[in-house]
LOKOLZA-446839 format. One record per atom (N, C-alpha, C, O): residue in one letter; x, y, z. Coordinates in steps of 0.1 Angstrom, whole numbers, plus 5000, padded with zeros to 4 digits. Layout:
REM residues N
AXYZ...
This chain:
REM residues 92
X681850934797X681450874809X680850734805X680250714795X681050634814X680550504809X678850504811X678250584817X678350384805X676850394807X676950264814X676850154809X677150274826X677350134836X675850014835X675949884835X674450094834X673250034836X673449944818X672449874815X673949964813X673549874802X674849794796X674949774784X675849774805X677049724799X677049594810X676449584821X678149464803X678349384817X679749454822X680449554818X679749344835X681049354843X682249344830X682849444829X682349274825X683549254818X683749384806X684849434804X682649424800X682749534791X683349654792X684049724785X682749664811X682749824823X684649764822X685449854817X685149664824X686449674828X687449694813X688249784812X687449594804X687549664792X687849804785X688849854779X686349854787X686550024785X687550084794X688450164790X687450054804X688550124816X689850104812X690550204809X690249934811X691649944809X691849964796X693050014794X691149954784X691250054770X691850224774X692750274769X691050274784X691250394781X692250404791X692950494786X692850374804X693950354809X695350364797X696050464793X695250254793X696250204781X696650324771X697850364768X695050384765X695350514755X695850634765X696450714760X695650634775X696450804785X697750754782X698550804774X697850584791X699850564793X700650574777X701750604774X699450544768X700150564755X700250724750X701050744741X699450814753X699250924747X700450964755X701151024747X700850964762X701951044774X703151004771X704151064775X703150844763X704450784762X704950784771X705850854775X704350684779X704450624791X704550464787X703550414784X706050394787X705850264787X705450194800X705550244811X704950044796X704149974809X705149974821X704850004832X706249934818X707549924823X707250014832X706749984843X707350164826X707350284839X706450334843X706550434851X705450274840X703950284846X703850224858X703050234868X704950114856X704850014866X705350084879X704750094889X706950154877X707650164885X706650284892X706150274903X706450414884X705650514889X704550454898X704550514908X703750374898X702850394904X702850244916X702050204924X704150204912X704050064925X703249924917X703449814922X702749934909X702049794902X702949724898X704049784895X703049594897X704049494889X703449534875X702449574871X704749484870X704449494854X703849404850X703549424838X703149264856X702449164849X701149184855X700149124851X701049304866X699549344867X699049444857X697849464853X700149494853X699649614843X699049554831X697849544828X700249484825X700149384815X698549324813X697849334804X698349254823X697349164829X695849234824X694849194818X696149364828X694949484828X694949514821X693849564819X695749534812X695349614798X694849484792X693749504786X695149374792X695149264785X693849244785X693249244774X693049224796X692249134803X690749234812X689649184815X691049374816X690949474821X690749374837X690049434844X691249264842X691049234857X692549334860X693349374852X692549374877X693249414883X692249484900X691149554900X692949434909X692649454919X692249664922X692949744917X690949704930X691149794936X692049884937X692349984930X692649854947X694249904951X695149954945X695750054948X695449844931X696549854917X695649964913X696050074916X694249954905X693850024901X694050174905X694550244897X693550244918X694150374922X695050394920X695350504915X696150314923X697850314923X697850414912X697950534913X697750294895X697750354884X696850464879X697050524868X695750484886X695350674885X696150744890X696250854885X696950704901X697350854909X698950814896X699250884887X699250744899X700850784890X700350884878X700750994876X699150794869X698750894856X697951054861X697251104852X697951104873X697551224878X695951174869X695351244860X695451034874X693651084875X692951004884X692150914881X693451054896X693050974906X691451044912X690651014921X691551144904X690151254909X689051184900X687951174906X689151134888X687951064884X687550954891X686450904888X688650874903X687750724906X686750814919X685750774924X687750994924X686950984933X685751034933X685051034944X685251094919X684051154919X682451034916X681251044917X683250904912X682750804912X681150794920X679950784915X681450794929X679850744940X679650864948X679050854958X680150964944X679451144950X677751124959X677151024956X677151224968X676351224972X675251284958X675751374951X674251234955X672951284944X672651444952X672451474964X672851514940X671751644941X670251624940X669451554933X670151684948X668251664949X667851814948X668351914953X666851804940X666151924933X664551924938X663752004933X664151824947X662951864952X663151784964X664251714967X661851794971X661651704984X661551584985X661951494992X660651584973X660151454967X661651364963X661951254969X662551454951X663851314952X664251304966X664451184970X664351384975X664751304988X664251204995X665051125000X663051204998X662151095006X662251004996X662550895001X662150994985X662150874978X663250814975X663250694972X664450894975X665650834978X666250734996X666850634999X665250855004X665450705019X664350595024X664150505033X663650635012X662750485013X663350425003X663050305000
C-alpha cells in the first residue's frame, strides 16, 4: 500500500505507473494491447508508464482491462470507528 502522507504528487504517480507497467508485464500484456483492451491510446499508456501523468478516466480504463479496478475502488472507503470519541471528532 502506498504511504501517500510522506510522498510527493509525482512519487504517488510514479509508484503507480511502476506498478501498472510490472502487472501489464507480468501477464505479458504488450502496451499495444493494453491499449486496445482497455480503450487508452497507446501514447497515453506510453506517456504513463513513462512519466506516471494520465488522466482519471484512462487510469480506471487501464484497471478494469487489468481486472484491478477493485483497488482504485477501495481507495476513499468510509473509516471504521471503534469508539464514540473517533466519531465526533471525525465531524468536527
Amino acid at each position: 500500500m502506498l504511504t501517500i502522507d510522506k510522498l510527493t504528487q509525482p512519487e504517488i504517480s510514479e509508484q503507480l505507473s511502476s506498478r501498472v507497467r510490472a502487472i501489464r508485464r507480468k501477464r505479458h500484456i504488450s502496451q499495444a494491447r493494453l491499449a486496445e483492451r482497455s480503450g487508452v491510446s497507446l501514447g497515453s499508456i506510453k506517456r504513463f508508464e513513462r512519466t506516471g501523468e494520465i488522466s482519471l478516466t484512462s487510469f480506471i480504463k487501464i484497471l478494469m482491462a487489468l481486472g484491478r479496478e477493485h483497488e482504485i475502488t477501495n481507495l476513499l472507503t468510509s473509516p471504521e470507528y471503534t469508539s464514540i470519541e473517533e466519531v465526533l471528532a471525525d465531524v468536527t
